[in-house]
C-alpha positions as CSV (number, residue, x, y, z in Angstrom):
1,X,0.7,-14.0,4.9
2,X,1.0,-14.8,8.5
3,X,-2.5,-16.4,8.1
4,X,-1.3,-18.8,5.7
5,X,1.7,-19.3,7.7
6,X,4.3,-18.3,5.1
7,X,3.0,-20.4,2.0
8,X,3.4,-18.6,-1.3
9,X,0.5,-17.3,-2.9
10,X,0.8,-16.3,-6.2
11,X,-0.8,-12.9,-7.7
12,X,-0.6,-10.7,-10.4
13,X,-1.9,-6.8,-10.8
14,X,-5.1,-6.6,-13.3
15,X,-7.4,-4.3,-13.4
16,X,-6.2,-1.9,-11.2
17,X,-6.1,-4.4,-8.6
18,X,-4.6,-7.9,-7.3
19,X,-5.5,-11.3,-8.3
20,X,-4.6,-14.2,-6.5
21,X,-4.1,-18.1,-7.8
22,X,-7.0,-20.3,-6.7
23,X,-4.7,-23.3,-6.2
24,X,-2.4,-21.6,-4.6
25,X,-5.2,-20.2,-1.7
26,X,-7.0,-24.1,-1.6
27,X,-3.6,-25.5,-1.1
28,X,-2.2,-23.1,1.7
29,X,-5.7,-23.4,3.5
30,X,-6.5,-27.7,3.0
31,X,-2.8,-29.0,3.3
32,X,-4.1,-30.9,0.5
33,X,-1.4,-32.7,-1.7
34,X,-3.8,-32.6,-4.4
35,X,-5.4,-29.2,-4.9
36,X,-7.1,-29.7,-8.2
37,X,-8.8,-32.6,-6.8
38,X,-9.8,-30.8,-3.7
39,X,-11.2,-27.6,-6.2
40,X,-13.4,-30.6,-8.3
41,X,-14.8,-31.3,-4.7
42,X,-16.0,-27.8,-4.2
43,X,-17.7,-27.7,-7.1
44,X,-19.6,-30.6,-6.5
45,X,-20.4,-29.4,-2.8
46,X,-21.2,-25.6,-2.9
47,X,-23.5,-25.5,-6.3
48,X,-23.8,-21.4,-6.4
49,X,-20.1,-21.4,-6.3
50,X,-19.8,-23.8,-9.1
51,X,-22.7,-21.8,-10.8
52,X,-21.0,-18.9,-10.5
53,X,-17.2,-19.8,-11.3
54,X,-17.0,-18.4,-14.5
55,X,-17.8,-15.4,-13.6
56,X,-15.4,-14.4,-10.4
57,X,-12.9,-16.6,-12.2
58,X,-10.0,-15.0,-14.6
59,X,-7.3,-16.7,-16.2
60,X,-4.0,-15.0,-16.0
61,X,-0.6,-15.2,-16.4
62,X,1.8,-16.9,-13.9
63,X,5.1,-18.2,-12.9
64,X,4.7,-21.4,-11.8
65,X,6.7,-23.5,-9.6
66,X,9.0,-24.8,-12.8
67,X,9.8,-21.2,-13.6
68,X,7.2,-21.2,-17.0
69,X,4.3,-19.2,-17.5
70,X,1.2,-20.6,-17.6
71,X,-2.5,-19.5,-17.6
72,X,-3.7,-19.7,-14.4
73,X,-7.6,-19.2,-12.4
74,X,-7.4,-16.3,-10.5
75,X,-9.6,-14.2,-8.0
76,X,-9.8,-10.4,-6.6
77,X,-10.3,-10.1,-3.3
78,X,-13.6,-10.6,-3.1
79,X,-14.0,-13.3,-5.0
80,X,-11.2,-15.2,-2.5
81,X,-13.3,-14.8,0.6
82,X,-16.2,-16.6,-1.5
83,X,-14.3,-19.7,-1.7
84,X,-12.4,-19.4,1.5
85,X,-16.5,-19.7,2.9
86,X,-16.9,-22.6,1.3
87,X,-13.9,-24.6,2.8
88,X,-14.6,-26.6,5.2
89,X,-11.2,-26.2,7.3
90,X,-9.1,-25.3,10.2
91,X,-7.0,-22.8,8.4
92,X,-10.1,-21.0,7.1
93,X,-11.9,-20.2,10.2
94,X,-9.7,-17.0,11.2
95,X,-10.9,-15.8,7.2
96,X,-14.7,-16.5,8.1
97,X,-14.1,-15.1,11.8
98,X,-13.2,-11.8,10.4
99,X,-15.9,-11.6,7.9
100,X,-18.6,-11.8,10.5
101,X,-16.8,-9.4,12.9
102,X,-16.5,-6.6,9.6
103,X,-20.1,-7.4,8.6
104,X,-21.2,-6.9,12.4
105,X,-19.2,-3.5,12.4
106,X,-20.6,-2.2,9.3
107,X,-24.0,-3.0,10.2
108,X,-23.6,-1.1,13.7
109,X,-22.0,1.2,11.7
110,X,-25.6,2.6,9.4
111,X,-26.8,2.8,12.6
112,X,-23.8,5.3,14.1
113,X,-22.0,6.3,11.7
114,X,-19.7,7.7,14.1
115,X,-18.3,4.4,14.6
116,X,-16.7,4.3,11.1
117,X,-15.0,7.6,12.0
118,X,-13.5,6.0,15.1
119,X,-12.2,2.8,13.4
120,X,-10.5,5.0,10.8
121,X,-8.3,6.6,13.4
122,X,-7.7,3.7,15.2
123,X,-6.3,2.1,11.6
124,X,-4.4,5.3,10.5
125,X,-3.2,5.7,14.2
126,X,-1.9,1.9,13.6
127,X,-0.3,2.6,10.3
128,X,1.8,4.7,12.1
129,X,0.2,8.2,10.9
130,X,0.3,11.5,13.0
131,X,-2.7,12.4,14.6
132,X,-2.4,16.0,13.4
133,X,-2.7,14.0,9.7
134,X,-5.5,11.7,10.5
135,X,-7.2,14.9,11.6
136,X,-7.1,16.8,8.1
137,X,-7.7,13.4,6.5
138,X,-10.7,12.6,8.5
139,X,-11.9,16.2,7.2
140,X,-11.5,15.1,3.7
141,X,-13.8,12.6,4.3
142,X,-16.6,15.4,5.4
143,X,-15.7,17.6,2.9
144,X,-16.4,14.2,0.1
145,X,-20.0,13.5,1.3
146,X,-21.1,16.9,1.0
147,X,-19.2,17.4,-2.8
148,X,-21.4,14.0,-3.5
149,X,-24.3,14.9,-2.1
150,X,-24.3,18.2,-4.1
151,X,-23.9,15.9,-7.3
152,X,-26.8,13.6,-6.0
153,X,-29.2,16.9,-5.7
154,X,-27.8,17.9,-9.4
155,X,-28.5,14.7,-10.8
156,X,-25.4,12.8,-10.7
157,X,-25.9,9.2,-9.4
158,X,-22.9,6.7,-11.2
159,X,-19.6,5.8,-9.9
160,X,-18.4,6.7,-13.2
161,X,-20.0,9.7,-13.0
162,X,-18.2,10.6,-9.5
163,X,-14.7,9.1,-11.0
164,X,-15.0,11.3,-14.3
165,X,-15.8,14.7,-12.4
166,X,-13.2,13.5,-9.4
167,X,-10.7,13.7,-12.6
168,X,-11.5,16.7,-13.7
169,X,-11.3,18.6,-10.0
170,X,-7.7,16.8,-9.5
171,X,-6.4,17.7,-12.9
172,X,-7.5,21.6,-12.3
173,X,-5.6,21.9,-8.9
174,X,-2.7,19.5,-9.1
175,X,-1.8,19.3,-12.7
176,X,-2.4,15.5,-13.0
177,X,-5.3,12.9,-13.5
178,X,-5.5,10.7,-11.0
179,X,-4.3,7.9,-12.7
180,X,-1.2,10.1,-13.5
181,X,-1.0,11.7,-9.6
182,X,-1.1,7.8,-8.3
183,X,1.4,6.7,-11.1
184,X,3.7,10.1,-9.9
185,X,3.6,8.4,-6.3
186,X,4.4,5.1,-7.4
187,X,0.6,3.2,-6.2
188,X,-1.1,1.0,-7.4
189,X,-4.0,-0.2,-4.5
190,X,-3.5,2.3,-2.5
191,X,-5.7,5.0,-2.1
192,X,-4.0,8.4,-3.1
193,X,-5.7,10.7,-0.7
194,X,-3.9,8.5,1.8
195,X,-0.7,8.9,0.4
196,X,-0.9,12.9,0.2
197,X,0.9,15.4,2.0
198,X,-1.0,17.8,4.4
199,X,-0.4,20.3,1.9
200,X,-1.8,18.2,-0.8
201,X,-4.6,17.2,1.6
202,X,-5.5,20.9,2.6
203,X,-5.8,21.7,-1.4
204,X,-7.7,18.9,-2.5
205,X,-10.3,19.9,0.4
206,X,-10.2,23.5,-0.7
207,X,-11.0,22.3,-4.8
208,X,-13.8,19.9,-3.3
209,X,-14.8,22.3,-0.9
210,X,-15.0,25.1,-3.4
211,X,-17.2,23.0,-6.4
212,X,-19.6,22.2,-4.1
213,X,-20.1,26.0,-3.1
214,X,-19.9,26.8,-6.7
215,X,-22.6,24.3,-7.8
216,X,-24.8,25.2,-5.0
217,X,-24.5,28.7,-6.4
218,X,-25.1,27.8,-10.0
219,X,-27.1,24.8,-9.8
220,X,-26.0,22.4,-12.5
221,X,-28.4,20.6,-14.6
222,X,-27.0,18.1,-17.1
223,X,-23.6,16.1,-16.2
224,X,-21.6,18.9,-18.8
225,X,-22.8,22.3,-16.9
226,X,-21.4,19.8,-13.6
227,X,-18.0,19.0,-15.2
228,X,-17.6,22.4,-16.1
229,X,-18.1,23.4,-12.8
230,X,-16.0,21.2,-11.1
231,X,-13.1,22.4,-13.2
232,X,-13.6,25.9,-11.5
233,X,-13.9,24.4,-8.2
234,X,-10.7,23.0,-9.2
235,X,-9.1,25.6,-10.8
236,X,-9.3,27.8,-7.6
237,X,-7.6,25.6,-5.6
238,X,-4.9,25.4,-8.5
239,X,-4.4,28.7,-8.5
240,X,-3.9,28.6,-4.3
241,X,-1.0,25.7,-5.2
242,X,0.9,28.1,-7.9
243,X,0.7,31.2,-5.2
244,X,2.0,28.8,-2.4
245,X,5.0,27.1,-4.9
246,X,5.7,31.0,-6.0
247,X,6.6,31.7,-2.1
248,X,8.7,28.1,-1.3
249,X,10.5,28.3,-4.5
250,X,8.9,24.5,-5.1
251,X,6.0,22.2,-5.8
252,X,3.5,21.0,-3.9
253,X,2.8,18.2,-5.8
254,X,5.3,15.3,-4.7
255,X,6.5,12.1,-5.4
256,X,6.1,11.6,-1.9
257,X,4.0,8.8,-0.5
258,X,2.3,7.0,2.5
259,X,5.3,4.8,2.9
260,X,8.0,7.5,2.6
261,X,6.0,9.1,5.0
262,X,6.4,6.6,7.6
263,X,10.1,5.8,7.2
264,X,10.9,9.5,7.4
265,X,9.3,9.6,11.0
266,X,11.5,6.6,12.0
267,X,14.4,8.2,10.9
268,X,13.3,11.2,12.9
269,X,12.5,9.0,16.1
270,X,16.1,7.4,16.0
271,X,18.2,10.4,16.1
């Protein structure tokens, strides 16, 4: 919002993620007094945008300026930067600055992939996150490649794949999808592993941990005998959370999220 020096940008949560009016982002970026007008020009000027506009383009519902709701074109994300390239303007350059630097970084980055490591800590560090919690959350990330590398060697390639076993792992330890552990925290964007405890953390690594030892063991063949065994993997580290909530006299499994997190530590700071 600072970038587009405190105009208003509609958007609206679809699809499990955030859509943002087209006029609105031409408007706040040109100065124009006409936006529509200016979106006509961009059409006639980038001809793979205006080839490809009805298909990052979605018309949704939004308030507009008179208070109505009216259908509006909006873009995710990445559909935004697309046509933030193709404006030719003043208050677009820090957008297209930015790209290039991330696309430089994630190139250097196949080539040391210790780099991404690095500029994780450096963002969680400047969230506000404890290092001792970057630390176990950085592990999580290790522990992940070699769960989905185990499900490469058995076969398992999709996303969908990954999401639909991923669900059935979560739901064995903690007791909840993952729709239905992000919905108990109260996200939508955010990522849940980044918005567990170090508790929650330490027995999603031991359920991840554990399927991958298990399938190793077994060796899976079809996507069934690889759901089966990631509900074991799961179910171990479920049965760790039940012992642990039989000894505090409470769950594990919190409410609790990223943001919580950090206003309990300024709290802390300013007594």
């Amino acid at each position: 919002m600072a970038i587009f020096e405190g105009k208003n940008i509609r958007r609206i949560w679809y699809n499990e993620e955030w859509w943002f009016s087209i006029i609105d982002i031409v408007a706040a970026l040109t100065g124009s007094t006409d936006p529509k007008q200016y979106i006509k020009k961009m059409h006639q000027r980038d001809q793979i945008l205006n080839t490809n506009w009805g298909t990052i383009c979605t018309l949704l519902e939004l308030t507009a300026p008179d208070g109505k709701k009216r259908e509006t074109n909006c873009v995710n994300t990445e559909s935004a930067f697309r046509i933030i390239q193709s404006i030719p303007s003043l208050k677009a350059e820090p957008f297209k600055l930015w790209l290039a630097k991330v696309g430089y970084e994630r190139i250097n980055e196949t080539y040391d992939p210790e780099l991404a490591f690095n500029r994780a800590m450096k963002t969680y560090l400047q969230k506000g996150y404890s290092k001792e919690w970057i630390n176990q959350r950085l592990k999580t990330i290790e522990i992940r490649k070699e769960l989905t590398d185990e499900w490469n060697r058995s076969g398992v390639e999709k996303e969908s794949d990954f999401a639909i076993l991923t669900n059935e792992i979560t739901k064995a330890w903690s007791g909840k999808t993952v729709s239905e552990y992000k919905q108990f925290k109260n996200l939508k964007k955010e990522g849940l592993r980044d918005n567990m405890t170090n508790m929650e953390l330490v027995l999603n690594m031991l359920a991840e941990a554990t399927t991958t030892e298990i399938s190793k063991k077994e060796n899976p063949q079809t996507f069934h005998e690889n759901k089966e065994v990631a509900v074991k993997g799961g179910t171990v580290a479920g049965n760790t959370r039940r012992d642990i909530e039989k000894q505090l006299g409470e769950s594990v499994v919190t409410p609790q999220n990223s943001q919580d997190y950090l206003e309990n530590k300024k709290k802390r700071m300013l007594k």
